[in-house]
C-alpha positions as a Markdown table, in Angstrom:
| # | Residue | x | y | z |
|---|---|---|---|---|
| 1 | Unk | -22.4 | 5.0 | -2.2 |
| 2 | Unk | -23.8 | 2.3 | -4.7 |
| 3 | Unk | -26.7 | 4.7 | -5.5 |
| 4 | Unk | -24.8 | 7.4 | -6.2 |
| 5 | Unk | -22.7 | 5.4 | -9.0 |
| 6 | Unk | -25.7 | 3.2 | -10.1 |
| 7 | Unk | -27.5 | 6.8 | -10.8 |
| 8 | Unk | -24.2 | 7.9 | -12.6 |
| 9 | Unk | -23.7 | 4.5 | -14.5 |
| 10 | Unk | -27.2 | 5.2 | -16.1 |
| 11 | Unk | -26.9 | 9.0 | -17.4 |
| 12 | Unk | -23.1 | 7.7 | -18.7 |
| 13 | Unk | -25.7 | 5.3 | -20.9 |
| 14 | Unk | -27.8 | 8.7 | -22.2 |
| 15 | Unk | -26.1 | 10.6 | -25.2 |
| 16 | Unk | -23.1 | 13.0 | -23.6 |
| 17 | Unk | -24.1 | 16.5 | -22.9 |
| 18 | Unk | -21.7 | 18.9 | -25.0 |
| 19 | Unk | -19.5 | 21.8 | -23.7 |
| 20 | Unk | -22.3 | 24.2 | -25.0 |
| 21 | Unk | -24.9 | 22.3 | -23.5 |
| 22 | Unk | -23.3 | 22.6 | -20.1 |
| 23 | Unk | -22.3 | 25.9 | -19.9 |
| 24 | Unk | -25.9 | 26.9 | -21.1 |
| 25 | Unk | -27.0 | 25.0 | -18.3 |
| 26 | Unk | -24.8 | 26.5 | -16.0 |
| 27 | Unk | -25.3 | 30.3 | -17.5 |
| 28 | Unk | -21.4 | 30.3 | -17.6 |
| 29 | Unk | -19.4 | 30.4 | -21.0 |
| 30 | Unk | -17.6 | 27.5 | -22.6 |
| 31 | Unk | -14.0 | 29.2 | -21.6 |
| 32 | Unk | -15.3 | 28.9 | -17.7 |
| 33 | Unk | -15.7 | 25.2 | -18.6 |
| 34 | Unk | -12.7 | 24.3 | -19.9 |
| 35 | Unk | -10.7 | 26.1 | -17.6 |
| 36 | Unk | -12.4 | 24.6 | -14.6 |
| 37 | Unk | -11.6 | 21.0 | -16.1 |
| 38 | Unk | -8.4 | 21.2 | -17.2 |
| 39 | Unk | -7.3 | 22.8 | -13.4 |
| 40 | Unk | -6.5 | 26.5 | -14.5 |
| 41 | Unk | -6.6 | 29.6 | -12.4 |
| 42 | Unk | -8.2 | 32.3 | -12.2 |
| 43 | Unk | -12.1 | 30.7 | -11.2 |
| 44 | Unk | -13.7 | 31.2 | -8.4 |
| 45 | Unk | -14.4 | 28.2 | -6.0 |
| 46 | Unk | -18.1 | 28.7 | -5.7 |
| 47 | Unk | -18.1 | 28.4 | -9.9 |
| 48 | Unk | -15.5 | 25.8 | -9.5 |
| 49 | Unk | -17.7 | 23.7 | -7.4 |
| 50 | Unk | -20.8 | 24.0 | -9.6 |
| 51 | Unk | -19.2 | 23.2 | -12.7 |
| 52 | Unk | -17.3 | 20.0 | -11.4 |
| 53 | Unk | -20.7 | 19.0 | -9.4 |
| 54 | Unk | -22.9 | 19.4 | -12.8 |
| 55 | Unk | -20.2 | 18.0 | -15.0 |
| 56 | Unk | -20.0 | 14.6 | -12.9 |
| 57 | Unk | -24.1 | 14.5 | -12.2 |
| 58 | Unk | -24.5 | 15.0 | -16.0 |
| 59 | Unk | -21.7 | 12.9 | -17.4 |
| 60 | Unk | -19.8 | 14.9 | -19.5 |
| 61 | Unk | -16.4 | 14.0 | -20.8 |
| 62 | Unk | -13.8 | 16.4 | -22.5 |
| 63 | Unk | -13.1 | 15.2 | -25.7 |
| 64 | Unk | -9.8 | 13.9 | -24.6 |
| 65 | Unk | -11.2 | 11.8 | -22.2 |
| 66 | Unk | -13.2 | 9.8 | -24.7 |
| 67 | Unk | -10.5 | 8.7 | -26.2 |
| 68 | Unk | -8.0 | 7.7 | -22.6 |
| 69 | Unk | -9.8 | 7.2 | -19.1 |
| 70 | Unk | -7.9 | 9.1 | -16.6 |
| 71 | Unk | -6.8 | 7.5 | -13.5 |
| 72 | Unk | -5.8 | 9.4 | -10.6 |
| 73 | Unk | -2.2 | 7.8 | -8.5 |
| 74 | Unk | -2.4 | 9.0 | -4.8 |
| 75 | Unk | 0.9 | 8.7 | -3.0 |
| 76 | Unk | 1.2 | 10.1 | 0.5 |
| 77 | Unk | 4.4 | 10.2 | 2.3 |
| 78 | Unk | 6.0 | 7.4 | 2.7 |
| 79 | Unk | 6.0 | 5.7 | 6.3 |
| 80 | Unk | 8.7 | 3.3 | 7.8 |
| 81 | Unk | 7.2 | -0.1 | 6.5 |
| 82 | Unk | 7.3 | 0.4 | 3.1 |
| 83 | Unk | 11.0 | 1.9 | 2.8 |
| 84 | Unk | 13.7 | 0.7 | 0.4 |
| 85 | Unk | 12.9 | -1.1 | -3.3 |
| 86 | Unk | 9.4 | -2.1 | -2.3 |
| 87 | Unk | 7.7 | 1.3 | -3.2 |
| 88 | Unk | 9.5 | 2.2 | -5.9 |
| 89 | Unk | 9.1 | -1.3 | -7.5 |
| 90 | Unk | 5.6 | -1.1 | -6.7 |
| 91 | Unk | 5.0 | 2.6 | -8.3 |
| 92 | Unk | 6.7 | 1.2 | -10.9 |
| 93 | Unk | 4.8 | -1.7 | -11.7 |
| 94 | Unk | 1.4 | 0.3 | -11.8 |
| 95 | Unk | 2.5 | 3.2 | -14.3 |
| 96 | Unk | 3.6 | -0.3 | -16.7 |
| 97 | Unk | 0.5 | -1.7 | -16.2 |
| 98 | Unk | -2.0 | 1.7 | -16.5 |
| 99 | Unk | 0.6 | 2.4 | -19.4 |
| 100 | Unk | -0.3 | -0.8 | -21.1 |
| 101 | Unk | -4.3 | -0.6 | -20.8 |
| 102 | Unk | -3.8 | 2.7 | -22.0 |
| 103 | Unk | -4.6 | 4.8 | -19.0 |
| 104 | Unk | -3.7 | 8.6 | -18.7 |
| 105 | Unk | -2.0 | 8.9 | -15.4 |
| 106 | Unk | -2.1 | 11.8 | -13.0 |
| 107 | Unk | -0.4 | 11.9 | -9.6 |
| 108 | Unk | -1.1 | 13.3 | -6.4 |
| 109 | Unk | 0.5 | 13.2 | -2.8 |
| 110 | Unk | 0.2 | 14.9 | 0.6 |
| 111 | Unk | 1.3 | 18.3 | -0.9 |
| 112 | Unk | -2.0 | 18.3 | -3.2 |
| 113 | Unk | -4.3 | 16.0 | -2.1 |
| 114 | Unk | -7.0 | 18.8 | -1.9 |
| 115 | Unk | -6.4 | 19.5 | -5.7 |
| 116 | Unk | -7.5 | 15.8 | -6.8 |
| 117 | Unk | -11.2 | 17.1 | -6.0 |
| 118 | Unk | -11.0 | 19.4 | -9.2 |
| 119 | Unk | -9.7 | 17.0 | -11.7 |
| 120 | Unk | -11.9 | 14.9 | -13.8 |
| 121 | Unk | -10.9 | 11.1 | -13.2 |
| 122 | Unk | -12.4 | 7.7 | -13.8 |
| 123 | Unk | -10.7 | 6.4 | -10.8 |
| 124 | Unk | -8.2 | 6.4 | -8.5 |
| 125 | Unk | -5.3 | 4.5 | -7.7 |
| 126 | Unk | -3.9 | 4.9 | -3.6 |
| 127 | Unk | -1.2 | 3.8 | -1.4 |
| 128 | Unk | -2.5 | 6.2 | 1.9 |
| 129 | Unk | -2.0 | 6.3 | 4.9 |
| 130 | Unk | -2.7 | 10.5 | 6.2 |
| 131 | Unk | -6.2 | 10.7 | 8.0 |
| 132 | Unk | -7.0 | 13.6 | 5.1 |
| 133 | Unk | -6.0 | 11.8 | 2.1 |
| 134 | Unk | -8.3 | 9.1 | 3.7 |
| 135 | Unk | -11.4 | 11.1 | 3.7 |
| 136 | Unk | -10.8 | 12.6 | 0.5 |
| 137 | Unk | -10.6 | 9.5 | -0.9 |
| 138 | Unk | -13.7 | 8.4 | 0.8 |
| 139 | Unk | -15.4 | 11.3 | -0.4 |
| 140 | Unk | -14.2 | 10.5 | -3.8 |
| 141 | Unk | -15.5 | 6.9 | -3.8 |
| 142 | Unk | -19.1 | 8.3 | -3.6 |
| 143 | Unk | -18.7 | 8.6 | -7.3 |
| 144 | Unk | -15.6 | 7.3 | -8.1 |
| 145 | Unk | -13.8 | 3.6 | -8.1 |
| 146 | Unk | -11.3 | 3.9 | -5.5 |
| 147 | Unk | -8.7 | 1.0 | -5.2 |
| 148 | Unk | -6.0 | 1.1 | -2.3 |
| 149 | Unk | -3.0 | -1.3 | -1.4 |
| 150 | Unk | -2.7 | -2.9 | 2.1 |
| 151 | Unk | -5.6 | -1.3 | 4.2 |
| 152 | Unk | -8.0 | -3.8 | 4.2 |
| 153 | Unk | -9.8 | -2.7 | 7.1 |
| 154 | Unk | -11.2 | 0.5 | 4.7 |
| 155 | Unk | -14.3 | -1.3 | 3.3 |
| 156 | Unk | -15.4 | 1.8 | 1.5 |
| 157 | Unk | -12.3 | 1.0 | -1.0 |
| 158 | Unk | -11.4 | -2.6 | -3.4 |
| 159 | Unk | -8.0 | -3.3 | -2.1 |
| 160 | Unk | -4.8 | -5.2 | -2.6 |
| 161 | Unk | -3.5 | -6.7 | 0.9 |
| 162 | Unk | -0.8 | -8.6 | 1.9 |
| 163 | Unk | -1.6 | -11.5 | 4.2 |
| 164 | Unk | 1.0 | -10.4 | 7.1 |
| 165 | Unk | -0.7 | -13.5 | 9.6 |
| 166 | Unk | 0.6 | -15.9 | 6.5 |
| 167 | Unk | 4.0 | -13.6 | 6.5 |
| 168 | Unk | 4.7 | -14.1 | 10.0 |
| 169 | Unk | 3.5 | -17.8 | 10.2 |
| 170 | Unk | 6.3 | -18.3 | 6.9 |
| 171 | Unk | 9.0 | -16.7 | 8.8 |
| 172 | Unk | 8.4 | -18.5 | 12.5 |
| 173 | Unk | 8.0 | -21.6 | 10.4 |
| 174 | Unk | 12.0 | -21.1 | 8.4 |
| 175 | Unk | 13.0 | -20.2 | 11.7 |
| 176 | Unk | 11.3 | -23.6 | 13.8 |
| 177 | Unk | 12.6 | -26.1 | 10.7 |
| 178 | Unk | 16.1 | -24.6 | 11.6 |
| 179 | Unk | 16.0 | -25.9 | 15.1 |
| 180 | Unk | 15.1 | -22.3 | 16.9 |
| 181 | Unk | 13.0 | -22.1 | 20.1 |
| 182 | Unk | 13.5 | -19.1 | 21.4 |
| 183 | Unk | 11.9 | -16.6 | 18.7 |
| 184 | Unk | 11.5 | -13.0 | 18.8 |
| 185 | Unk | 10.1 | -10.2 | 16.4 |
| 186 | Unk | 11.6 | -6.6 | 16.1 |
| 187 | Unk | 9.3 | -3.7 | 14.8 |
| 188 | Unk | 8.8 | 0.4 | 14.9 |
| 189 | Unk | 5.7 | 0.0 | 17.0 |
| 190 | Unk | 2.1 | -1.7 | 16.8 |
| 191 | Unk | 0.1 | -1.4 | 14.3 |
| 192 | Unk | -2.4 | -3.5 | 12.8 |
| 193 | Unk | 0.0 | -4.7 | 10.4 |
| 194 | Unk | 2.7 | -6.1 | 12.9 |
| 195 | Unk | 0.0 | -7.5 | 15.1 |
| 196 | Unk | -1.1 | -9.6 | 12.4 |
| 197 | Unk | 2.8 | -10.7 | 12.0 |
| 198 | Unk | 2.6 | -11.3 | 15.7 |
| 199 | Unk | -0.7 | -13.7 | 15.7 |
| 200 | Unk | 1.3 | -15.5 | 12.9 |
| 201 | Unk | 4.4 | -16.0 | 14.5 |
| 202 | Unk | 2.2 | -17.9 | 17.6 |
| 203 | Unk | 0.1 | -19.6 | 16.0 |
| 204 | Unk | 2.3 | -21.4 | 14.3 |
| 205 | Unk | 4.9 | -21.7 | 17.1 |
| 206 | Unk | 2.4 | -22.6 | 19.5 |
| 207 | Unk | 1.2 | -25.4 | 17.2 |
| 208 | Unk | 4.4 | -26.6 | 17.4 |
| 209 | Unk | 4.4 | -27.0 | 20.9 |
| 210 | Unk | 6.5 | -23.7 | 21.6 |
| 211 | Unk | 5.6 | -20.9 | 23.1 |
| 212 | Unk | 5.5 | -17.0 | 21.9 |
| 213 | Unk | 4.9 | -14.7 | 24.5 |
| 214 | Unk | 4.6 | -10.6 | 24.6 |
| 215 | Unk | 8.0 | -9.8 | 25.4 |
| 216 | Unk | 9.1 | -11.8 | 22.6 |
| 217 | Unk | 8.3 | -8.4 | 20.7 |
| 218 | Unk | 10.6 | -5.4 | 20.6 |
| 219 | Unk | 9.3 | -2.2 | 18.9 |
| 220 | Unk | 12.0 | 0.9 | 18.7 |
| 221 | Unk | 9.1 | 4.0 | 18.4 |
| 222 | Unk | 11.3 | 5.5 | 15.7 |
| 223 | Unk | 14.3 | 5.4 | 17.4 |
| 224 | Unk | 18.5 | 3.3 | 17.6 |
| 225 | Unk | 17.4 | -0.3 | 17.5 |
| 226 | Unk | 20.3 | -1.3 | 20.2 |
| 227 | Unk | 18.5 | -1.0 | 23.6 |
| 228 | Unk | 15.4 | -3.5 | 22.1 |
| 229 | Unk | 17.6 | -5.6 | 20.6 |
| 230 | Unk | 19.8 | -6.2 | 23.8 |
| 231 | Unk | 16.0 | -6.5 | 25.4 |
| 232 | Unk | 14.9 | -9.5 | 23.2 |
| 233 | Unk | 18.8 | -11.1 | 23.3 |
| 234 | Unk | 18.7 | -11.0 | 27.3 |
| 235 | Unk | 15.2 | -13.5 | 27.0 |
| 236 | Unk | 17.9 | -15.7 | 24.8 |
| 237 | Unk | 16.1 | -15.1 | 21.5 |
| 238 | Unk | 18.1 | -16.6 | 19.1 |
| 239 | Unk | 16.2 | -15.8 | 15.5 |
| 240 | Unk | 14.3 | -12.2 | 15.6 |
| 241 | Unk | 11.9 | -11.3 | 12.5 |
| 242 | Unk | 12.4 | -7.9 | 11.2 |
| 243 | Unk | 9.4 | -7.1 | 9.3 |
| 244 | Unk | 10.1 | -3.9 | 7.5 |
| 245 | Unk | 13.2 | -2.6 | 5.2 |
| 246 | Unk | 14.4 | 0.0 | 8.1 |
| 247 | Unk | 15.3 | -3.0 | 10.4 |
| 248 | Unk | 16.3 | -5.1 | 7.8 |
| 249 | Unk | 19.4 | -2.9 | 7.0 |
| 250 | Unk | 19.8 | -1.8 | 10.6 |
| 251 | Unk | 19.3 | -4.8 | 13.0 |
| 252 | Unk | 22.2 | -6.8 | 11.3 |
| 253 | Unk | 25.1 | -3.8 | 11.7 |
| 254 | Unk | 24.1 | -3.5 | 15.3 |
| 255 | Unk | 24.5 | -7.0 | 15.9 |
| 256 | Unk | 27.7 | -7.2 | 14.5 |
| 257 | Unk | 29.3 | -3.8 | 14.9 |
| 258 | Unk | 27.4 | -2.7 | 17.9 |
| 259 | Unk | 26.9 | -5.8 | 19.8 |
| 260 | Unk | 29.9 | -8.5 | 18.3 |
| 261 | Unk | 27.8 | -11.1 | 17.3 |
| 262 | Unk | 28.2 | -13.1 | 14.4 |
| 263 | Unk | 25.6 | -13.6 | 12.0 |
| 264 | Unk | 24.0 | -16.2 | 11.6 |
| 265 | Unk | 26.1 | -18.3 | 13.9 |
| 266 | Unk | 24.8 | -16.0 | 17.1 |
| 267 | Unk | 21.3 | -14.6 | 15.8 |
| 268 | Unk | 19.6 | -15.6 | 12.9 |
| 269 | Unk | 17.7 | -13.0 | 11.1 |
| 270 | Unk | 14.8 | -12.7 | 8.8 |
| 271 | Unk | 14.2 | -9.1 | 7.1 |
| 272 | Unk | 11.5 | -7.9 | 5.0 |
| 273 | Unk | 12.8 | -6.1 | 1.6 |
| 274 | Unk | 11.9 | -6.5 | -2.2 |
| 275 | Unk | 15.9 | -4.9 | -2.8 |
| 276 | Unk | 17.8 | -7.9 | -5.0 |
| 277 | Unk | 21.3 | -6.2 | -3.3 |
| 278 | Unk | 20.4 | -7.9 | 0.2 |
| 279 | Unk | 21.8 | -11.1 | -1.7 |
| 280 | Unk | 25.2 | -9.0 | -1.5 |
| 281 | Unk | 24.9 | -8.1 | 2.3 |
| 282 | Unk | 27.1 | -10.0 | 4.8 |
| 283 | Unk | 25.5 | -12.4 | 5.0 |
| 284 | Unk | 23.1 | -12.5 | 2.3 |
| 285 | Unk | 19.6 | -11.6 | 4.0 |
| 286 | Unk | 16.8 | -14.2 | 3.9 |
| 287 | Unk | 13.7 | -12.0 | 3.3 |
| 288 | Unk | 10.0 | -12.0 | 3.1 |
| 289 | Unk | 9.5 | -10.4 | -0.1 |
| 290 | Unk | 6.1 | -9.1 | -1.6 |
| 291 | Unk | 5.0 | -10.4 | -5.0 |
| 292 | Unk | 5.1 | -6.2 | -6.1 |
| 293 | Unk | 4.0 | -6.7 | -10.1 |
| 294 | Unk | 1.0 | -8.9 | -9.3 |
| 295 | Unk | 0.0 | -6.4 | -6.5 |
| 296 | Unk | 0.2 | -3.7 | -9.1 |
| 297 | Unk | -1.5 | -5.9 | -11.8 |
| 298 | Unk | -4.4 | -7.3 | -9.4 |
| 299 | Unk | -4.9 | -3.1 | -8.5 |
| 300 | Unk | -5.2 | -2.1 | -12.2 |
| 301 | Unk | -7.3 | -5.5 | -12.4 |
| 302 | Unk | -9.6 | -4.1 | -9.8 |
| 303 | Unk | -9.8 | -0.5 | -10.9 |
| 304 | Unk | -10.8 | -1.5 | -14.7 |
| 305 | Unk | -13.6 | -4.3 | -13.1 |
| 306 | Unk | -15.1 | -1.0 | -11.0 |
| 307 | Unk | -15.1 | 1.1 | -13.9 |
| 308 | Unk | -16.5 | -1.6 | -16.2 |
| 309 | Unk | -19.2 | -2.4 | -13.9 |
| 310 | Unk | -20.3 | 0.7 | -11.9 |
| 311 | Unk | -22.5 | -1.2 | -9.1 |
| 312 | Unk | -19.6 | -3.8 | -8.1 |
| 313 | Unk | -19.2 | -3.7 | -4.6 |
| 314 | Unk | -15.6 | -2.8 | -2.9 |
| 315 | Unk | -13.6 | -6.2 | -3.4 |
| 316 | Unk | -10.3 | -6.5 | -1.0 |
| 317 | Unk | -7.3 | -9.1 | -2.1 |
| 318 | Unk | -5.4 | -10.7 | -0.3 |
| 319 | Unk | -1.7 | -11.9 | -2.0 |
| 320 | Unk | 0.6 | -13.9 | 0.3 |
| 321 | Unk | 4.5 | -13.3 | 0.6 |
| 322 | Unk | 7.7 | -15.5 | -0.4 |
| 323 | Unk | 9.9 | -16.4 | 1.3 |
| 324 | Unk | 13.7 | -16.0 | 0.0 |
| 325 | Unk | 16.1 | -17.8 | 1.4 |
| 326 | Unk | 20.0 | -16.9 | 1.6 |
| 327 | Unk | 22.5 | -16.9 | 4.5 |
| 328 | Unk | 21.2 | -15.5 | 7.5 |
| 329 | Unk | 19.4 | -18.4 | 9.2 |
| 330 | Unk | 21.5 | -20.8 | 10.8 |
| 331 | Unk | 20.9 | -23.3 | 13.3 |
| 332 | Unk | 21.4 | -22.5 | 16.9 |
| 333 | Unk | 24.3 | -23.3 | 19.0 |
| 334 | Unk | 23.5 | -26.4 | 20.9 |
């Protein structure tokens, strides 16, 4: 992957080929050229292919793109942990920040991943999780810089991570300063991501002197929160973690409207959403809340140092989460 972009970095360095030069090359007319390049119809793939593959190995730019680098925003659907205002703050923190360096922005998402192949970009900007956006990314990064947010275990990619063993280490350690023992952790189902919250949560209990055990975690696979949530309150849990917006705004209704519990007074609850209108909810919801403009800033920060320096090796950041703390922790009944 290096060699590929080291060869690139050095024909960038040799005067740029022209439009004429390149479609001499190709025996195709300049028309064909700038129709392939600026994503129009009416080409056929096999020409396509040739004309993208001998525009990238030779380094030519359209002339707009000498003046703006293009970077390309991949957005796939969006799964259950990253609901509510922590996308759209996030999506809106990179187009300010691309906006300010003076990035051209195009976008891309599951409906058109495969199109991303046949635009001309300087780099590419993801928040992925589909197994095909994946490998077209990968595929991409051959020649490309390709910068994702929270899937550090892609090494082909720089990325921007949050530290969810510091996350759930922050929330088991409000939860243990508040006098709570028995403490539990609600989630849609494993993943990397909520084991990491998980190994947290016990580290820090069990340094404590507590204990976390297996069935002190509840996932719902997608489905009414109720039957886990009576699960972890019949082990006497008396503070749950909810590590992702969907529980965050679920978890505290059924407790109150589906199960008559007060809270905090009968469960204390920590949520995970970036939403300021939580401080509003009854009761206001304490919340691990991602720093969203510095992960957007420390992505465009990565994405210009890979363009900049074509040989720099895929560089993953980690940012840690804050704590906010409102009304929903309480100390448990004696």
């Amino acid at each position: 992957m290096l060699c590929k972009r080291s060869q690139q970095s050095q024909m960038t360095q040799s005067p740029p080929i022209s439009i004429y030069q390149l479609a001499q090359q190709l025996g195709v007319s300049t028309t064909t050229i700038s129709r392939v390049l600026n994503g129009r119809e009416g080409i056929g793939q096999a020409t396509r292919q040739r004309v993208w593959e001998a525009a990238r190995a030779s380094g030519f730019r359209p002339r707009m793109a000498v003046r703006q680098r293009t970077v390309g925003v991949v957005q796939d659907f969006v799964p259950e942990h990253f609901m509510g205002m922590q996308l759209s703050s996030l999506n809106i923190g990179v187009d300010r920040a691309l906006t300010e360096k003076n990035f051209s922005i195009e976008t891309f998402g599951t409906h058109n991943i495969d199109s991303i192949t046949d635009r001309y970009l300087d780099a590419v900007l993801a928040i992925a999780w589909e197994t095909k956006t994946i490998q077209t990314l990968k595929q991409l990064s051959q020649t490309i810089p390709v910068v994702i947010f929270n899937r550090p275990e892609i090494m082909e990619f720089s990325s921007v991570n949050m530290d969810c063993k510091q996350g759930g280490k922050l929330a088991a350690q409000h939860f243990w300063s508040k006098g709570h023992r028995r403490i539990g952790m609600m989630a849609t189902k494993p993943t990397d991501e909520t084991l990491a919250y998980t190994s947290g949560m016990k580290q820090y209990i069990e340094s404590q002197g507590g204990s976390f055990h297996e069935d002190h975690v509840a996932y719902n696979f997608f489905r009414s929160s109720l039957a886990p949530l009576k699960r972890l309150l019949a082990q006497d849990i008396t503070a749950i973690f909810l590590p992702n917006s969907e529980l965050t705004y679920e978890v505290p209704y059924l407790s109150m409207e589906g199960l008559n519990l007060s809270v905090p007074e009968d469960l204390s609850l920590i949520g995970m959403d970036a939403n300021p209108a939580l401080q509003f909810y009854r009761p206001p919801m304490t919340v691990l809340s991602e720093p969203l403009n510095d992960m957007a800033m420390k992505g465009i920060n990565l994405l210009q140092e890979s363009i900049d320096e074509p040989d720099r090796r895929p560089t993953q950041t980690t940012l840690d989460y804050q704590l906010i703390i409102r009304e929903s922790v309480a100390n448990p009944h004696s």
